[in-house]
Kinemage of the C-alpha trace (Angstrom):
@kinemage 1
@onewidth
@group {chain A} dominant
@subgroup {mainchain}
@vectorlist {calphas} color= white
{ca unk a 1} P 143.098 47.243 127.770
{ca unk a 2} L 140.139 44.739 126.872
{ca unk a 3} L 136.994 43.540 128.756
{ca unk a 4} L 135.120 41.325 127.761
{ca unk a 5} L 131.905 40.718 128.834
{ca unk a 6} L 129.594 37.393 128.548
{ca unk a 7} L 125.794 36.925 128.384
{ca unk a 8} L 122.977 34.503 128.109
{ca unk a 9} L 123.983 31.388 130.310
{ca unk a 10} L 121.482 30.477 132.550
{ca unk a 11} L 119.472 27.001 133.194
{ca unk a 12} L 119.019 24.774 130.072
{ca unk a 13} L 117.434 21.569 129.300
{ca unk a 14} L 119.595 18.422 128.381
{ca unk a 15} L 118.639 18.113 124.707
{ca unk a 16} L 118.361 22.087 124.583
{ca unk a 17} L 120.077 24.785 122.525
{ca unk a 18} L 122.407 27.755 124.383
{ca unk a 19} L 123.065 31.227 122.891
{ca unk a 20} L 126.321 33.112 124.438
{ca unk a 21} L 127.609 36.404 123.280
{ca unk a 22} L 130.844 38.077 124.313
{ca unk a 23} L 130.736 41.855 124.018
{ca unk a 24} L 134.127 43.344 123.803
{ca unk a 25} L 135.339 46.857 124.641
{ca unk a 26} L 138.907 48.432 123.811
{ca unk a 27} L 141.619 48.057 121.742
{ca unk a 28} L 141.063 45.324 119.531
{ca unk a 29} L 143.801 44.107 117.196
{ca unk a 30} L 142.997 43.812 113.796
{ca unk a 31} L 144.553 40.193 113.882
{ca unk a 32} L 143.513 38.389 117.154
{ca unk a 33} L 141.355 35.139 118.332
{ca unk a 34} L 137.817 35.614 119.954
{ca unk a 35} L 136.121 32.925 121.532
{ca unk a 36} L 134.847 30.544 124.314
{ca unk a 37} L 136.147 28.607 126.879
{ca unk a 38} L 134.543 26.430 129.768
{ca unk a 39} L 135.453 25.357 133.254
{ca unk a 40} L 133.845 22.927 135.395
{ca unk a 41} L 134.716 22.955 139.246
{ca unk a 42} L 138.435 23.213 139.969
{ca unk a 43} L 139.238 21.125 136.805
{ca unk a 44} L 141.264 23.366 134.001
{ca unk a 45} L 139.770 25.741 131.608
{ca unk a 46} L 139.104 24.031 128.387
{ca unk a 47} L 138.288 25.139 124.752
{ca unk a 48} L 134.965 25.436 123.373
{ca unk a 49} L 135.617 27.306 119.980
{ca unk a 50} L 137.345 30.266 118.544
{ca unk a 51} L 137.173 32.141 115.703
{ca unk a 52} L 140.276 33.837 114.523
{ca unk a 53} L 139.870 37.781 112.653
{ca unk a 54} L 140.742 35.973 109.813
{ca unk a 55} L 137.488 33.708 109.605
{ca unk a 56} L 139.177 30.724 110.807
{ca unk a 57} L 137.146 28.420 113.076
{ca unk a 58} L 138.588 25.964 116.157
{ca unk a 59} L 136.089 23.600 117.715
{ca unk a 60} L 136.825 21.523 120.446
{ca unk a 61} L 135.989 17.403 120.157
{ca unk a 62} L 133.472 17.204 122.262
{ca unk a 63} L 131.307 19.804 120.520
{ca unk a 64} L 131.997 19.325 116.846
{ca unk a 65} L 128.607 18.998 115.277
{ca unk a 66} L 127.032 21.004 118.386
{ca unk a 67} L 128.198 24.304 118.385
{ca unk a 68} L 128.499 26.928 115.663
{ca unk a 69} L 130.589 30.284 116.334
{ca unk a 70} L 129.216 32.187 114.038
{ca unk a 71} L 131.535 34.653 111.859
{ca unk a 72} L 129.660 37.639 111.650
{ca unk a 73} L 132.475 39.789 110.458
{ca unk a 74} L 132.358 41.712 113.516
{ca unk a 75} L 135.643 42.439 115.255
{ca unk a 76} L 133.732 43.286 118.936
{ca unk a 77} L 131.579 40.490 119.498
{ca unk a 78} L 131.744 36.743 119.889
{ca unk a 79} L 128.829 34.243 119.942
{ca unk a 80} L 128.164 31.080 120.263
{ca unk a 81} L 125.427 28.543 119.694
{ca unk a 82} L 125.183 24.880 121.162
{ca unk a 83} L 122.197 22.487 120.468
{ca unk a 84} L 121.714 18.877 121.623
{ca unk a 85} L 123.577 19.975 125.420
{ca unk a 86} L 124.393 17.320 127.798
{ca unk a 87} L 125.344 17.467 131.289
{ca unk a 88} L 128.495 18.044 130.579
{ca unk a 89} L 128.506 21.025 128.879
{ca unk a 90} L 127.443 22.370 132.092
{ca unk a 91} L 130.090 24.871 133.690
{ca unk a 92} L 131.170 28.201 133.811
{ca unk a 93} L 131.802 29.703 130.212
{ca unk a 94} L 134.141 32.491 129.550
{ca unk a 95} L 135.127 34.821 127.010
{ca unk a 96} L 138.838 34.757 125.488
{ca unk a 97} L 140.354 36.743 123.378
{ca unk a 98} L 144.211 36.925 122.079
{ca unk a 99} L 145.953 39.436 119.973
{ca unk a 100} L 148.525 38.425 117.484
{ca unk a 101} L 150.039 41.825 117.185
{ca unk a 102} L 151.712 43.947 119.410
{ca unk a 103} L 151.197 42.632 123.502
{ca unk a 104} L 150.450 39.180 122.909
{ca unk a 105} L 148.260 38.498 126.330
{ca unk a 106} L 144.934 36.051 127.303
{ca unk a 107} L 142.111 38.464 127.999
{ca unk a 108} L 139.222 36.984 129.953
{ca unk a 109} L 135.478 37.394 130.535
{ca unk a 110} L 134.010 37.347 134.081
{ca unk a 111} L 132.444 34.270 132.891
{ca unk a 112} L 128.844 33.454 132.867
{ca unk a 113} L 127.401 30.087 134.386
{ca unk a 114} L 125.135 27.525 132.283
{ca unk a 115} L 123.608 24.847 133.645
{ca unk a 116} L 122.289 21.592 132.480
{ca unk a 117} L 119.062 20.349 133.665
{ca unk a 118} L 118.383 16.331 132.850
């Protein structure tokens, strides 16, 4: 089994920067994708960015430009940073993570709630 667990969401200014991390605990596969995703309301889970074991980066549209995972060559920990927010990048961001050996499941984070003051 994984956990995950997020930290550092909280109140933020529009025009601000955010700092997330994502500590994992577990089994981790040596090929897998760590990352972020965000929810607002009852409206679907959406991507924020990932960054695959093998250094590959995904970044969602509406934060290209924004928001940097950073690829610290560390297999238990996730992070990510976000500068110029808006009020939509308010929501409840969680912690994913997806092996891509042996059980091929979505772990998730508890989540952690940022929101976006104007």
């Amino acid at each position: 089994q994984v956990q995950l667990v997020e930290s550092g969401g909280g109140l933020v200014q529009a025009g601000g920067s955010l700092k997330l991390s994502c500590a994992a605990s577990g089994s981790i596969a040596s090929r897998h994708v760590m990352g972020w995703y965000r929810q607002v309301s009852d409206k679907e889970r959406e991507l924020v960015a990932t960054l695959s074991s093998g250094g590959w980066a995904n970044y969602a549209d509406s934060v290209k430009g924004r928001a940097i995972i950073p690829n610290h060559g560390v297999d238990y920990a996730r992070y990510l940073e976000m500068s110029s927010l808006k009020s939509e990048d308010a929501g409840v961001y969680f912690c994913y993570y997806r092996p891509r050996e042996g059980v091929i499941r979505d772990y998730w984070g508890q989540g952690t709630q940022v929101t976006v003051s104007s």
